[in-house]
Each structure stands twice: as structure tokens, then as C-alpha cells.
N, C-alpha and C positions, 0 to 999 in steps of 0.2 A: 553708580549713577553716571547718566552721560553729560559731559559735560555742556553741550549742544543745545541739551532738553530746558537747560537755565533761563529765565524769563531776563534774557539781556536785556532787551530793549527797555525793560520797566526797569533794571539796574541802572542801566544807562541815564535816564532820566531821573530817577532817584539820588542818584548819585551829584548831580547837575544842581537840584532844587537843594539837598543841603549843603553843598559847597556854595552857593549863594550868600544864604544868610550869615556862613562858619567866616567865609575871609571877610564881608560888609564889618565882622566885628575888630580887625587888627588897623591900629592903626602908622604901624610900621608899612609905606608901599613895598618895600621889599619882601618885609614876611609875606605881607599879605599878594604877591605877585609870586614866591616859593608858594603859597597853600593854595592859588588859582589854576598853578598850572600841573599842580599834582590832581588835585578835580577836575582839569579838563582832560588833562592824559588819562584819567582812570576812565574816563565817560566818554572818551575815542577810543579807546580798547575795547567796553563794552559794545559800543554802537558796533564795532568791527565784529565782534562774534556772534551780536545779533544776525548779520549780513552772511556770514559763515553758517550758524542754525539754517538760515534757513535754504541754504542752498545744500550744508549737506545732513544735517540733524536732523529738521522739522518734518513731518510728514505733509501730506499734500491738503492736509486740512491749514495748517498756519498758524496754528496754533504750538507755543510751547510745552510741553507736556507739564511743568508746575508753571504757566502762569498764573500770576493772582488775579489781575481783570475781572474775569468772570465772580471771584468774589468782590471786587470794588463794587463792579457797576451791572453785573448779572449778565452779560455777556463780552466777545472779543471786539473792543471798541476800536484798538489800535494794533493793525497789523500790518504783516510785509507782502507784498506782492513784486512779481517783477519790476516793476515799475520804479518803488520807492527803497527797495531792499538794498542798490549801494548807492541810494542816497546820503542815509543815514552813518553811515562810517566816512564818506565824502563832509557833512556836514559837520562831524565832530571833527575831521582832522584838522578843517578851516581853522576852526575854533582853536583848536590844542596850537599850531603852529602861527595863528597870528598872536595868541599869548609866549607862547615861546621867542616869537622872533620883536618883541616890547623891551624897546631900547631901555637904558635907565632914565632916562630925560623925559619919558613919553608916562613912565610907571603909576604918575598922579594923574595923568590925563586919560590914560586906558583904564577902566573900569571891570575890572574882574571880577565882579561881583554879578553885577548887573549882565555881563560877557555872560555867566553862568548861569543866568535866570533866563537870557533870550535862548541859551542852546536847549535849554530845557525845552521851553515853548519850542522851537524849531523842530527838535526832534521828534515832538508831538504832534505838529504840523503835518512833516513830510511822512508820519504814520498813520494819520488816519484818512480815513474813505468817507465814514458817512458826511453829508453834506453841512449838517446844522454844525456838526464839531468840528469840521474845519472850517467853517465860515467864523464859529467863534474864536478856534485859536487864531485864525489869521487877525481879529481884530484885536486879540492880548498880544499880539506880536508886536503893536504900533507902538505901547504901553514903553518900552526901554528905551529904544530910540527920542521918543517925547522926552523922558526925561534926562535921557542925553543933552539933549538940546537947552532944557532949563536949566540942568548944572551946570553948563558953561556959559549960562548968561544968552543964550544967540536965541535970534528970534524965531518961532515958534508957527506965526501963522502960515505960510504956506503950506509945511508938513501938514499941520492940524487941518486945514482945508480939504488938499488932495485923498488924506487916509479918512478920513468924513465920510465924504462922498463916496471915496471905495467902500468903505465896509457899508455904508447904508443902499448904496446901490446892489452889491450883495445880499442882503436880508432882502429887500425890495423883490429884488428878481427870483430867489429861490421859493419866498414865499408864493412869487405869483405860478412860478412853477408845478407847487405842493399842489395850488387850489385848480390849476388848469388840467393837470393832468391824473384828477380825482374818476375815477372808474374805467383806469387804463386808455385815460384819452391820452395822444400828442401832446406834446408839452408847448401851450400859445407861443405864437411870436414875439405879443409884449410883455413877453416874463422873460425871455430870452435875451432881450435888448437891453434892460440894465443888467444882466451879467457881462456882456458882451460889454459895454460902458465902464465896468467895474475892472474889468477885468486889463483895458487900455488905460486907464488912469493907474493900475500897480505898475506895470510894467514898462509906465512912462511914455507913452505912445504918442506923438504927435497928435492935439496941441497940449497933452495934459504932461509934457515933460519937466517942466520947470520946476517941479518938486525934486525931481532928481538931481539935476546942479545944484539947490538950492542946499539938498541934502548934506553931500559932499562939502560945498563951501562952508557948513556952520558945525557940522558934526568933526570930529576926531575921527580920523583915518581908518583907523583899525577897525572900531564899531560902524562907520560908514559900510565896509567892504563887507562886516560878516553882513549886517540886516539887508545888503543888495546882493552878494553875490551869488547865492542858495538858487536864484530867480525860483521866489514863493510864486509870485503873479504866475507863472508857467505850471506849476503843480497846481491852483486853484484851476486855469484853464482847461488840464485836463481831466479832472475830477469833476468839475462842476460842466461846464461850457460843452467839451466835447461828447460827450455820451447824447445829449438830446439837441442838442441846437441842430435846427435847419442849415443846408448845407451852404443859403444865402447870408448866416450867420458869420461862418467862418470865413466863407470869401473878403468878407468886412473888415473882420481882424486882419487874413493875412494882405489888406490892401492899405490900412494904416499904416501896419506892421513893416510892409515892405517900403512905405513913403517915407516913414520912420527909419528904416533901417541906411536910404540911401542920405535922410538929409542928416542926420547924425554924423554919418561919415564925415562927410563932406563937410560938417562944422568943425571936426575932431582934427584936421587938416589946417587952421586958421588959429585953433586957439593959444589966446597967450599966456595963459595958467597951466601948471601941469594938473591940478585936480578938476578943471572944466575939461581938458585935455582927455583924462579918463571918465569923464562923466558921459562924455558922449561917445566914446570910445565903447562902454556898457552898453549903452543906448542902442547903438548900431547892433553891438554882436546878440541883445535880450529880441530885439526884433526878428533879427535871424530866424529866432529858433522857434518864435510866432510863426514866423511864414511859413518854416515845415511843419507844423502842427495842422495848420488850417488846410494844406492842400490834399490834404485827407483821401490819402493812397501811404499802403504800409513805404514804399520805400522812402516816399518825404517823412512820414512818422517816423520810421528809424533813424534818418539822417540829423530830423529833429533834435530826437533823445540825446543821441550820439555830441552833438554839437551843443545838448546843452551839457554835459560831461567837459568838455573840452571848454565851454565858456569859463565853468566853475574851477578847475583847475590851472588856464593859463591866466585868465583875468584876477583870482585867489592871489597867484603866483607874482604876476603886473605891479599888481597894489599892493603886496608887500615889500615889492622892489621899490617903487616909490614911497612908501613909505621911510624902508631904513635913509632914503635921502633925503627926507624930510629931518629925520634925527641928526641928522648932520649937517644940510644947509640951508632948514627951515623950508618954505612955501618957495618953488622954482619958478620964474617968470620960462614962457618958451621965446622971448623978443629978444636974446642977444646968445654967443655960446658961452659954455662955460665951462667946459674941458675940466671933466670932474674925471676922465679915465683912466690917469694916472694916481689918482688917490683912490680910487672906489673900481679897479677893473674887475671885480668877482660882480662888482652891482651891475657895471656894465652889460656883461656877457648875462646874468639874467636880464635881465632888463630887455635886451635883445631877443633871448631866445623865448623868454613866455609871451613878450609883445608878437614876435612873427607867429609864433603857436597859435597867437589868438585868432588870426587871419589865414590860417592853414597852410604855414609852409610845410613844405614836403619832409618825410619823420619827424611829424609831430604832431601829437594828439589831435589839434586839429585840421590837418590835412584830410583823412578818411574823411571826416563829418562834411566838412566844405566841400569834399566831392561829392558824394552822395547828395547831397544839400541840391547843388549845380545841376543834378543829372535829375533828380525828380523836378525842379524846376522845371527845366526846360522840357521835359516831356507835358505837362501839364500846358506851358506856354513860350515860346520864344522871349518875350520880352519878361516875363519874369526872371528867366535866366540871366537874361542882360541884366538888369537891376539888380540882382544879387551877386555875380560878379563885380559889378560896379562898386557896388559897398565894399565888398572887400577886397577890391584895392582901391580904394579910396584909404579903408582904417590901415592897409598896408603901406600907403605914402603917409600917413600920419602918425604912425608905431615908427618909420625910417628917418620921418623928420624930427621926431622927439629924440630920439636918439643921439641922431648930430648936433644938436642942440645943444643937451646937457652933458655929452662927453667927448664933445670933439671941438675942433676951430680958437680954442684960447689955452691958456696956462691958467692955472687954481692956485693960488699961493696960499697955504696954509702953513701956521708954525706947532699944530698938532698932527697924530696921525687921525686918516679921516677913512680905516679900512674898515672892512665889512668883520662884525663880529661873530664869534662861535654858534652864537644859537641864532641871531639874522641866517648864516652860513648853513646852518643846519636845515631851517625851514625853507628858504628857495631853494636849495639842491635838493631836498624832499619830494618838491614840487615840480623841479625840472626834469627830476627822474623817471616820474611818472607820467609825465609827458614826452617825452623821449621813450620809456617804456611803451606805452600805448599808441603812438607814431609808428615803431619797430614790430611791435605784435599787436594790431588792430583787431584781432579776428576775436577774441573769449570776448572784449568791451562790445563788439559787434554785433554776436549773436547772443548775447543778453538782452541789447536796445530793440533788437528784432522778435524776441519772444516776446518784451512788453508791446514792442506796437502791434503786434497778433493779440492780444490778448485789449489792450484798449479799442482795437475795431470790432471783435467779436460784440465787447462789449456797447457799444455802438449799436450795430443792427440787431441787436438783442430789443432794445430798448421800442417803445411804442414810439417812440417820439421821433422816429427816423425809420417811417411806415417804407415798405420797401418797393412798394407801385409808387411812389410820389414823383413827378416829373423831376423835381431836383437834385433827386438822392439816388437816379437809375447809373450816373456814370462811377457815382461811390459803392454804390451797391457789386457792380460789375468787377471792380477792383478787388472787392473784398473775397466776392464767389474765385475770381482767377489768382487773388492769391493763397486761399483756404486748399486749393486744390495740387498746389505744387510749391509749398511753404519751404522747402529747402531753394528754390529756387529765385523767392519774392525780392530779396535783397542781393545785389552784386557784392559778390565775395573780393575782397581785396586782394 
């Protein structure tokens, strides 16, 4: 039997949902932090040989040869496509590595149980296609974080308001979808518009951001960064959003998107918290990868994917670097220095190198995205380009000024050691590796993002809803015919 042919993906989740309720019963935090991270390691292994099936096992149906699906639910509800296939080993590693790198001090604070119920859902998430099941799991998604929020006492109403409105503006809009586009009509305008609405209130989008700081500020660190940094709101956009919205849809997104992405910056520059500091620090880079999405030509779409890859691994990376400094000097003001680099210089040097990653310095994961990003821009418009340079270096003077902040300009007097531990160690050099890695060899991460966004535009002018005479859809349409025609060539090779 091959091993390949194994229904990972359903291991993987299976795996997740009973390690959930197995550690909720210890009430030792150590045991129960030993049996969370044996369940998350075993269910990022799987999720990785799922990712493995199916590039080299699966046949070109997608299907596993013993999945069970088809006997759960009569047929394959949850599969991989280019798209979502190294999502899912990305999504578990988050997972496996922010449990791994859970200081002792943090053990009662970090939730591994509930850690183990949301990777479940997530997994599920970033696997399925049809629209009703992911609208549904995205709204079981909101379910741990909530009660994140009431286990530690913190208040509850803004989440509870923003994730509302998103998931009811999603049901709203697909339903209006379902019924508009009954006997193979276009899909209406105002079916379209609360997707579009739903879709900038997940992903925090000028003016519906305030959930996101709010987030950060009342949640735990660790569970903050898995339920943001995945950016779901970006997989709902392109599963829902892109395939039928009008091309004056998208231009909307990527013009929030892009207001958002400079004025985020530009707050991320001032602030005096380090976790508002990252909050919009996020903000900026989730916007980014909205504005290649919407400019809808495969090389912004690949730049897109590409840089949402690089979001998930250098900000993943960020926020566990702030994090272990939280285990050790609590909640950092950014209003004075504080010269931690002689007790923390392994935090330092990540700290630095996943912050610059995120803004695309050169060898590093995200330099390719960021150029690619620049270059579809500005063929689409001049002044786009500028704005998105602008954002990132804006988040690049605000990654340089956090920096000198917390490690440089004073002496730290400590009468402990205050160094970076084995498995903190483990999981940012994990993380820097593979940023570093993917920086030096860009091209196989490359022409993966490039085959999904071939495969998301096909999907696209497939659909009735993006009739291909429509005045507004004749310059996307054209992109699509001239890149269909010489696809080795669509994307600039690095």
C-alpha cells in the first residue's frame, strides 16, 4: 500500500479534534502542554504528507484512494487544490511551533486544548471549496477565540460585533448570490456588495479595523497570532468574492485595501505598545495581499499568493519573537529604550530578520513577493505603485524603530538569566530558516503561486458571472487570453 494514498488530511483533523478534548482533561499545565504538543506535532506531520499526496501520490482527481468522506457525507467535500495544498502543513506548523515555543510562565495562559479544536476548524477551513461549508466553518472559527476572550475575563463586545456582521453579511450575500444567479444568470451586484463588506470587516480593513487591535490587546498572544495569521479573510475572498464579482467589486477591495494598507503603516510608525505596534503592522501587510488579489492579472495574483506565504511565515515568526519577550519582560512600552540585546541577542537577531522579511528585504522570503507585488502594481497604475511602496517602507521604518527601541540605547539590569530557551530557539530558527530558505531559492514557492493563480483566473472566466463582452471585464479578460497563451512566460522568473 502507498503510503501517499492515506486519507491525511482527515488523519490530520482527526487527530486535532481528539487531542482537544484528551489534554482539556489533565489538569497538570505541564502534562497537559507534553500531550498538546505531541497532538500538534503528530497533526503538522500529517497535514505535511497530505501537501506531499498530493503533489506526488494523488492522482489528478484529488482524491485520496481510501478516503472516507465519500462514506461520511456521499461525496469529496474537503480537498487540495493548488491553492490550499501548502496551506495546510503551513497552518499546522504555526500551530505545532507556537505550542512548542510556550514559555513555562505562559503554560496556564496558553490554551491547548482549545489551540487543538481551532486547528481542527482551520484545517477544515483552508480545505474546503463549496461555499455554504466554508461560510459555515469560517463562522465556528470565531467560536475559540470568544471564548478566549471570556476565560480571561476581557471584554467581549467589539469581537462579538465585527465577527456578527462578518458572518451575517456572508450568509446575506451568498444567499443573494444562490437566488440571482438561478438559470445560469450573472451573479447581481447586490449580492456581491455584502460579500465584499464581509469580506473588509475580516480582514480589518479601514474603518472596520478596530477589532483587530482590540483583539491583540485582550487575547493571549499566542492564540491572538494563530486565529490572525492564517489570513482566513483572504482564502474566504478568494473562494467566495473572486470567481463571480464584477471587476468594479474588486477595484473596491483593492482601494480600501490599499488606504488601509498605507494608513496602517504609517500608525505602526507612532505606536507606543509593542502589541498595537504589531497590530497594525498585520494590518498593513493583510492589506497588501488584498490589493494583489483585486488587480486581477495573474502576475498581481501570483505576487499576491506569494506574499501571502511570506506574510504567514515572517509575521508567524515576528509574533513569536515578541512573544518570548513578553515571557520575560511582560507588555513592552515602544516610549523609552531598553537595551534587552545583551540578555536576549538570539531574540534580537530574529526579531530583526523576520521583521525586515516582512517588508521584503532582499534574501528573504519576502523580497520575491514585494517585488512582484511593485511590478504588477505599477503596470496596472503609477500611483498604485507608489502607495505600495510607500507602506512598505513606512512598516520598514517601524520594524527599524522597534528594534532600537527594545534593544538598543540603555543597559537592562537583570539578577536572572533572561536568554532565549531551547524550544523558543527551536521554533524562530524554524522559522528563519525557511525564510532565509525561500529568499535564496524562490523559484519551486514561485511556480506553485503561479499555477494556483492560473488555475483561480481560469476559474474566473469560467463562471457566468464574469460574461466575457461586459465593458468592465474586456481588460481582465485580455490578460487572461495573453496569459493562457504563453504561461511559461506570465510570471517574471526570479
Amino acid at each position: 500500500m502507498n503510503v501517499l494514498s492515506l486519507p491525511w488530511l482527515e488523519i490530520a483533523v482527526a487527530i486535532a479534534l481528539v487531542g482537544s478534548p484528551t489534554v482539556s482533561r489533565f489538569r497538570d499545565p505541564s502534562r497537559a502542554y507534553r500531550w498538546g504538543l505531541t497532538f500538534t506535532g503528530l497533526s503538522f506531520v500529517c497535514a505535511f504528507f497530505a501537501w506531499m499526496s498530493f503533489y506526488l501520490g494523488v492522482p489528478a482527481g484529488g482524491m485520496p484512494r481510501w478516503s472516507i468522506q465519500p462514506a461520511l457525507f456521499g461525496r469529496q467535500v474537503f480537498q487540495l487544490d493548488e491553492l490550499n495544498a501548502p496551506l495546510l502543513p503551513t497552518v499546522g506548523m504555526l500551530h505545532f511551533l507556537t505550542t512548542l515555543s510556550t514559555a513555562r510562565t505562559h503554560m496556564r495562559r496558553y490554551s491547548v486544548s482549545w489551540s487543538l479544536a481551532a486547528e481542527a476548524i482551520r484545517l477544515l477551513t483552508f480545505a474546503a471549496k463549496e461555499p455554504w461549508v466554508l461560510i459555515g466553518l469560517l463562522a465556528v472559527s470565531t467560536i475559540p477565540p470568544y471564548v478566549e476572550l471570556r476565560t480571561r475575563n476581557r471584554p467581549t463586545r467589539v469581537f462579538v460585533l465585527h465577527m456578527a456582521l462578518f458572518i451575517g453579511l456572508l450568509v446575506i450575500g451568498w444567499a443573494g448570490v444562490e437566488a440571482s444567479t438561478r438559470g445560469g444568470s450573472p451573479a447581481a451586484w447586490w449580492a456581491t456588495v455584502p460579500l465584499l463588506v464581509a469580506i473588509l470587516v475580516r480582514c480589518g480593513t479601514v474603518p472596520a479595523h478596530t477589532w483587530v487591535t482590540d483583539w491583540f490587546e485582550h487575547a493571549s498572544l499566542g492564540i491572538a497570532l494563530l486565529f490572525i495569521t492564517p489570513l482566513s479573510g483572504v482564502y474566504a475572498a478568494v473562494r467566495l468574492v473572486l470567481p463571480i464579482a464584477p471587476v468594479w467589486v474588486l477595484q473596491s477591495i483593492g482601494l480600501f485595501s490599499l488606504i488601509t494598507a498605507v494608513y496602517a503603516a504609517g500608525m505602526a510608525t507612532i505606536q507606543r505598545e509593542t502589541r498595537r505596534f504589531f497590530a497594525h503592522l498585520f494590518l498593513s501587510h493583510a492589506s497588501l495581499v488584498l490589493v494583489g488579489l483585486e488587480l486581477h492579472s495573474e502576475l498581481s495574483l501570483c505576487a499576491s499568493l506569494c506574499l501571502w506565504f511570506a506574510v504567514i511565515l515572517s509575521l508567524g515568526g515576528f509574533g513569536l519573537t515578541l512573544r518570548a519577550l513578553e515571557a520575560r519582560f511582560g507588555r513592552l512600552s515602544l516610549t523609552d529604550y531598553h537595551g534587552l540585546y545583551e540578555h536576549s541577542p538570539t531574540l534580537a537577531v530574529c526579531f530583526l530578520l523576520t521583521g525586515l522579511a516582512s517588508v521584503g528585504f532582499p534574501g528573504t522570503l519576502g523580497f520575491i513577493s514585494t517585488e512582484l507585488l511593485v511590478d504588477s502594481a505599477v503596470e496596472v497604475s503609477p500611483s498604485v505603485g507608489v502607495a505600495v511602496v510607500t507602506a512598505a517602507a513606512l512598516n520598514g521604518i517601524a520594524v527599524v524603530r522597534a528594534y532600537f527601541l527594545l534593544f538598543t540605547g540603555a543597559r537592562h539590569v537583570s539578577t536572572v538569566s533572561l536568554g532565549i530557551g531551547l524550544r523558543e530557539r527551536a521554533a524562530v530558527l524554524t522559522l528563519a530558516m525557511l525564510i532565509l530558505g525561500g529568499g535564496l531559492f524562490p523559484q519551486p514557492g514561485v511556480t506553485t503561486r503561479e499555477r494556483a493563480a492560473e488555475e483561480i483566473l481560469q476559474d474566473r472566466t469560467s463562471r457566468p458571472a464574469v460574461p466575457v463582452g461586459h465593458a468592465d471585464t474586456t481588460e481582465a479578460q485580455e490578460n487572461v487570453v495573453s496569459d493562457s497563451s504563453d504561461a511559461g512566460h506570465a510570471v517574471r522568473r526570479p
